[in-house]
Every structure is written in C-alpha cells, then in structure tokens.
N, C-alpha and C positions, 0 to 999 in steps of 0.2 A: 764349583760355581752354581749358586740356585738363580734360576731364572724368577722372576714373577709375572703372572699373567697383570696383563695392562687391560682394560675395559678400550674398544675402540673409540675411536673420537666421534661423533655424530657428523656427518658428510653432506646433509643437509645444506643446503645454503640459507640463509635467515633473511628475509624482505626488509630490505631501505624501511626506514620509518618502523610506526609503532604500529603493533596490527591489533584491533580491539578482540579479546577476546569473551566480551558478553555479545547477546544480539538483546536491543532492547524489546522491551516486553511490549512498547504502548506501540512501536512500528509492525510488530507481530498483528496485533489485534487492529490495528488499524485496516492493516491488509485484507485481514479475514472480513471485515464489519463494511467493506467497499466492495464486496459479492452481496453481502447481505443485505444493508444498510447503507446505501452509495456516500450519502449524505454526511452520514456519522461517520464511514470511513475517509474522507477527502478531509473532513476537521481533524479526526485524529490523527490523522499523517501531517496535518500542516504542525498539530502541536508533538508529534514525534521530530522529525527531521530536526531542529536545533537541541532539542533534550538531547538526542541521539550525541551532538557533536559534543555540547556538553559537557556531558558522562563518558567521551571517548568509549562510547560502546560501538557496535556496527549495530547493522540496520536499517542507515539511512536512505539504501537504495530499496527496501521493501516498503518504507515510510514516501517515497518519491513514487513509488509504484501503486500506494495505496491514494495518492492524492490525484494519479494521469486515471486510475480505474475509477473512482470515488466521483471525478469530475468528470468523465467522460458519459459514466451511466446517469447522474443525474441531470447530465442536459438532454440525453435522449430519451429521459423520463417525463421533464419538461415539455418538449419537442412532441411527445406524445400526446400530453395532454392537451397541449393547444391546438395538434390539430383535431382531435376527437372533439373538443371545443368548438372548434368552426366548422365542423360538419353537423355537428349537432343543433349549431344556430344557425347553417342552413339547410336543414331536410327538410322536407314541405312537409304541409300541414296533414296530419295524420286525419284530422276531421272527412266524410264517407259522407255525400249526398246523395239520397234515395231518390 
C-alpha cells in the first residue's frame, strides 16, 4: 500500500461577503493631507469615500477619518481666525500722548 501525502486543508474561516483587498490610494492621501492640509484633506476624503465603494477597494473608513479630521481642524482654524479678528478690532489705540 503507498500512502500519499495530502497538503492540509486551510482551517481558516473566510468572512461572509466580499473582503476588498486594495486600500485606495486617494483615501490614503486624503488622510495624510487632513494633518497637513485640513482643507484639501476633508475634499479629498469626500471625493475618496464613493470612489472607494465603487472600485470595492477598502479605505473608506480612513477616507471617513480624513473628512471627521480635515473638518474638525478647519473649523478650529476658522474659530481661530475670527477670534484673533476681534481682538484685534478691539485693542485700543496703540497711539502714546506726551
């Protein structure tokens, strides 16, 4: 009797549905450029997130991540300016009477 050797089965269990295996490239930079660039990153995350679903690539939660950071720093950039804004349109007069 010759035996032959069998390769074992993989024991793994495979996840329900389809699992994307790209990460897209525009939710990536999007991410990055919403530290850098708040602005640019919260546009590029708005235009990753349906490309993402799209292309069944993953992503979409770094693309979601880059539009909550991207929108968060640019209102507290905003926030900043206005009120440096209105302290600067009320400081008194720097003019010095002798």
């Amino acid at each position: 009797m010759s035996t032959q050797y069998q390769s074992p089965q993989s024991s793994v269990p495979q996840p329900y549905g389809s699992v994307p295996h790209r990460t897209n490239t525009l939710a990536i930079i999007s991410l990055v450029a919403a530290f850098v660039a708040p602005l640019i990153g919260f546009i590029l995350g708005l235009v990753a997130m349906p490309q993402a679903r799209r292309r069944s690539e993953g992503g979409r939660g770094l693309a979601l991540a880059a539009v909550i950071v991207g929108g968060v720093v640019t209102l507290l950039y905003i926030g900043l300016f206005v009120t440096i804004a209105v302290l600067a349109a009320n400081a008194p007069d720097p003019t010095y009477s002798y």
